[in-house]
OpenMM code with the backbone's topology and positions (N, CA, C; nanometers):
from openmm import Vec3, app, unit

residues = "UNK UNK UNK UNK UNK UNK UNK UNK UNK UNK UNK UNK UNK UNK UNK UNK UNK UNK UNK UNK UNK UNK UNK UNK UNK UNK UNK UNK UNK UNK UNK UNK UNK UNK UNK UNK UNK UNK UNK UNK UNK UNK UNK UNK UNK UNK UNK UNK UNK UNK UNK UNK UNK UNK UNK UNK UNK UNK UNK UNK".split()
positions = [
    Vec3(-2.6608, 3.1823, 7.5035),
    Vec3(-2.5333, 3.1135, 7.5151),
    Vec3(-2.4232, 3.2032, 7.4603),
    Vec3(-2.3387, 3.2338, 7.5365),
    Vec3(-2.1935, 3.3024, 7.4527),
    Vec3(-2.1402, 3.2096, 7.3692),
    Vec3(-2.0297, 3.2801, 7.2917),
    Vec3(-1.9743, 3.2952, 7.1617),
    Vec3(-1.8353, 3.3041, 7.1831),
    Vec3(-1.7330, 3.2263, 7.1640),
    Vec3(-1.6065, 3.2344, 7.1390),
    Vec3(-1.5881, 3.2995, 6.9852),
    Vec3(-1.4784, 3.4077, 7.0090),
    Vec3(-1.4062, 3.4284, 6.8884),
    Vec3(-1.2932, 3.3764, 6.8974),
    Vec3(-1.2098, 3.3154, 6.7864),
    Vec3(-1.0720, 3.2203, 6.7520),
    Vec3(-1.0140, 3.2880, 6.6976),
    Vec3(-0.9023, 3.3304, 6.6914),
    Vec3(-0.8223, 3.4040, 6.6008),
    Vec3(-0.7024, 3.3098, 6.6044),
    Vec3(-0.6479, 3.2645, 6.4599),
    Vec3(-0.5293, 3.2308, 6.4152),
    Vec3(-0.4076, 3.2991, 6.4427),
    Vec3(-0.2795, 3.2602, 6.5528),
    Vec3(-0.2087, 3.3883, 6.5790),
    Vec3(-0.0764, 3.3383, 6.5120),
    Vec3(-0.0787, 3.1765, 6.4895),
    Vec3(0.0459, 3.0802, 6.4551),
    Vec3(0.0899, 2.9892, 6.3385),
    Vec3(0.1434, 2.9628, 6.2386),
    Vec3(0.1463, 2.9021, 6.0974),
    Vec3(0.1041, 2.7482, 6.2283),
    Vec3(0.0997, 2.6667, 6.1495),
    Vec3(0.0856, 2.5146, 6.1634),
    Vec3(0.1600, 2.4454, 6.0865),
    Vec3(0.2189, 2.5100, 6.0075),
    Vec3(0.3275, 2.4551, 5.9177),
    Vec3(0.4698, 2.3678, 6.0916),
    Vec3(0.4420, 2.2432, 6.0352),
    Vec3(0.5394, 2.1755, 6.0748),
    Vec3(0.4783, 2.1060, 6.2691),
    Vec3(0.3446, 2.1225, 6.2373),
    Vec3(0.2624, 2.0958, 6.3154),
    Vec3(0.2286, 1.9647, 6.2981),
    Vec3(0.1460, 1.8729, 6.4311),
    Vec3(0.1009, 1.7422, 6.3644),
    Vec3(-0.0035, 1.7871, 6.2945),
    Vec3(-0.0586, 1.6777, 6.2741),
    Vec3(-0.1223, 1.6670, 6.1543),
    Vec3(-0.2755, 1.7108, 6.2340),
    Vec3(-0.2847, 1.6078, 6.3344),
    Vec3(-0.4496, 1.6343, 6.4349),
    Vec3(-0.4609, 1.7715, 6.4757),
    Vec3(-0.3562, 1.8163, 6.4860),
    Vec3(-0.3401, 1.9979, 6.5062),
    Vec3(-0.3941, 2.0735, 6.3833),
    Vec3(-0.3301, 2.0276, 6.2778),
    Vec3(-0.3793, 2.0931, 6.1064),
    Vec3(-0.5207, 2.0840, 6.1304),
    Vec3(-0.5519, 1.9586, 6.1216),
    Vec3(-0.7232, 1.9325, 6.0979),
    Vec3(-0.7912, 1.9947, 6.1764),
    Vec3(-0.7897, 2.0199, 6.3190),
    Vec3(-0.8231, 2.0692, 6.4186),
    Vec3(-0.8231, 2.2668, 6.3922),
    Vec3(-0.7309, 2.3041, 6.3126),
    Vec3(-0.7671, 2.4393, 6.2928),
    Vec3(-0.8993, 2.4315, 6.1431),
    Vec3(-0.8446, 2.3425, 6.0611),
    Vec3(-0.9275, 2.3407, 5.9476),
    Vec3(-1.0717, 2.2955, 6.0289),
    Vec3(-1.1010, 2.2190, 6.0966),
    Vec3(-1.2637, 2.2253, 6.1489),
    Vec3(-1.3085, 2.3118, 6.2422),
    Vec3(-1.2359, 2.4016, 6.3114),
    Vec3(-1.2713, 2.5618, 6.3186),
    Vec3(-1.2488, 2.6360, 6.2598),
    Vec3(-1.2698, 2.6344, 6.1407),
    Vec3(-1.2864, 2.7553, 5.9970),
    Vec3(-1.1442, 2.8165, 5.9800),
    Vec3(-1.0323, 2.7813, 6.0403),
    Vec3(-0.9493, 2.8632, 6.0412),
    Vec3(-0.8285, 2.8401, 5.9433),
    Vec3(-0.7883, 2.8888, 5.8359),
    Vec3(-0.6452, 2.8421, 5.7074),
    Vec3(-0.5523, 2.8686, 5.7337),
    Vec3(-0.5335, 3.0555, 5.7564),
    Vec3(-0.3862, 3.0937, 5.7780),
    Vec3(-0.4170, 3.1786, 5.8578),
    Vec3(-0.2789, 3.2310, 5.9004),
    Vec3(-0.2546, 3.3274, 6.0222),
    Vec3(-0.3750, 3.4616, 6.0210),
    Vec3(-0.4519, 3.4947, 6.0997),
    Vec3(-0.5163, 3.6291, 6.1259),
    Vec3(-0.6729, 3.5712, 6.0851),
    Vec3(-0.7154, 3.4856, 6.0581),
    Vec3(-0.8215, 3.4392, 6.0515),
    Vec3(-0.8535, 3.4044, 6.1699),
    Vec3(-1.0193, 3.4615, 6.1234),
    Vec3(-1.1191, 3.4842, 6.2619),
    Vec3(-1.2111, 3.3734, 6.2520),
    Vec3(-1.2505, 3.2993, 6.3494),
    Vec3(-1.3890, 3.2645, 6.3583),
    Vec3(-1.4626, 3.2539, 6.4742),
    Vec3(-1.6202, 3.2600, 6.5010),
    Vec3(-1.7028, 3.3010, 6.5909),
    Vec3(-1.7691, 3.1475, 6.6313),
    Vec3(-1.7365, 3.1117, 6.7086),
    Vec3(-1.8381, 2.9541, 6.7238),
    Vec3(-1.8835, 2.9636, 6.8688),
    Vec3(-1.9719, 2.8638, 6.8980),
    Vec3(-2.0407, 2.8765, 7.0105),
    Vec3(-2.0183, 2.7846, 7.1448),
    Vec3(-1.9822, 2.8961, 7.2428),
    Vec3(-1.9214, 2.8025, 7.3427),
    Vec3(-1.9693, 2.7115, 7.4037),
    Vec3(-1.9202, 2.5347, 7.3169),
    Vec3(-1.9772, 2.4205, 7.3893),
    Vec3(-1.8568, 2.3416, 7.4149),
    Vec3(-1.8751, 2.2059, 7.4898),
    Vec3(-1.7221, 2.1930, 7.5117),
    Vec3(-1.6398, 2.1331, 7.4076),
    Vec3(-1.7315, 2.0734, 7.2898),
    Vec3(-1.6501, 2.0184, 7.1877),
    Vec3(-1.5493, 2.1216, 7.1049),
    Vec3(-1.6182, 2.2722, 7.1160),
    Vec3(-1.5319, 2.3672, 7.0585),
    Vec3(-1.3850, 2.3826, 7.1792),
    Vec3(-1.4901, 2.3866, 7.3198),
    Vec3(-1.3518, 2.4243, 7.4036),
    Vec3(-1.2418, 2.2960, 7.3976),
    Vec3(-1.2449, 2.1659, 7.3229),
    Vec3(-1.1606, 2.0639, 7.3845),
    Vec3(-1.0897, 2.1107, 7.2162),
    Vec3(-1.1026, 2.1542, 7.1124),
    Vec3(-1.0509, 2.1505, 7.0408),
    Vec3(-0.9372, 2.2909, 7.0077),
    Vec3(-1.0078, 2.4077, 7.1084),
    Vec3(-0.9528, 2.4837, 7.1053),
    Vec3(-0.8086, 2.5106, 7.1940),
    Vec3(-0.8502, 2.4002, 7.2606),
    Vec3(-0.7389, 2.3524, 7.4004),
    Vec3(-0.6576, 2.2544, 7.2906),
    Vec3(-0.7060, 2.1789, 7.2146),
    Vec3(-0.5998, 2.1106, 7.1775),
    Vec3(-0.4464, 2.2486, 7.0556),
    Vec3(-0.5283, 2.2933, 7.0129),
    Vec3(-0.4316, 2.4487, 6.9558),
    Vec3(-0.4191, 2.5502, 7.0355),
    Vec3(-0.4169, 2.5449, 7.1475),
    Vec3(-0.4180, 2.6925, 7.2279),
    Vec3(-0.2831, 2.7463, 7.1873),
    Vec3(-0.2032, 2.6720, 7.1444),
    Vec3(-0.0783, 2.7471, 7.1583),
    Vec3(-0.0951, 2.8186, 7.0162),
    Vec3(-0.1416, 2.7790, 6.9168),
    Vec3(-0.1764, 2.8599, 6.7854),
    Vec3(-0.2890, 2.9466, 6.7635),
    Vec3(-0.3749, 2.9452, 6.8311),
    Vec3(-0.4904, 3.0724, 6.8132),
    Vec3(-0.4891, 3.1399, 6.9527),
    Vec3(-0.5768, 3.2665, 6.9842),
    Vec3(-0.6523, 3.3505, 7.0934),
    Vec3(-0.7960, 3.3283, 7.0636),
    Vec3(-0.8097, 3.3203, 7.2264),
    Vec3(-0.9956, 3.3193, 7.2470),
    Vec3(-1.0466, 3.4425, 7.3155),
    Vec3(-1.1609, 3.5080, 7.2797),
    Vec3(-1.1975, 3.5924, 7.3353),
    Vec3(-1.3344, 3.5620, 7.3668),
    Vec3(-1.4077, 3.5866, 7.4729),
    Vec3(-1.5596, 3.5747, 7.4861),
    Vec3(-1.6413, 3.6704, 7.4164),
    Vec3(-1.7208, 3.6685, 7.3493),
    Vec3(-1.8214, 3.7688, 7.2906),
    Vec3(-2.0110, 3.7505, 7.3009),
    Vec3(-2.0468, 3.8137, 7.3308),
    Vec3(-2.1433, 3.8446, 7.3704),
    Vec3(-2.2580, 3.8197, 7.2249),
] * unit.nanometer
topology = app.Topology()
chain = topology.addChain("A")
for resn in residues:
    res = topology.addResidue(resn, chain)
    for name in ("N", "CA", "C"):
        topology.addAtom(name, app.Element.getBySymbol(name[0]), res)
């Protein structure tokens, strides 16, 4: 199964709130933080809900 990497590209400061939580349950705090999770769709619906604050890359 592939592997999404997340990278934090955006503060969340002044964000809702389901947005905050939503980076905090993909490992992610502040800007430039990475994390590696595994592409299922509960990661992809959450990563869609912040797309505008992180990058996804596929990794092998």
């Amino acid at each position: 199964m592939s592997r999404l990497k997340v990278t934090q590209i955006k503060s969340a400061i002044g964000g809702k709130q389901n947005q905050r939580e939503t980076l905090r349950t993909l490992g992610l705090k502040r800007i430039g933080d990475t994390a590696v999770k595994e592409d299922r769709p509960e990661i992809r619906g959450m990563v869609n809900t912040v797309s505008h604050l992180v990058t996804v890359e596929e990794v092998d």
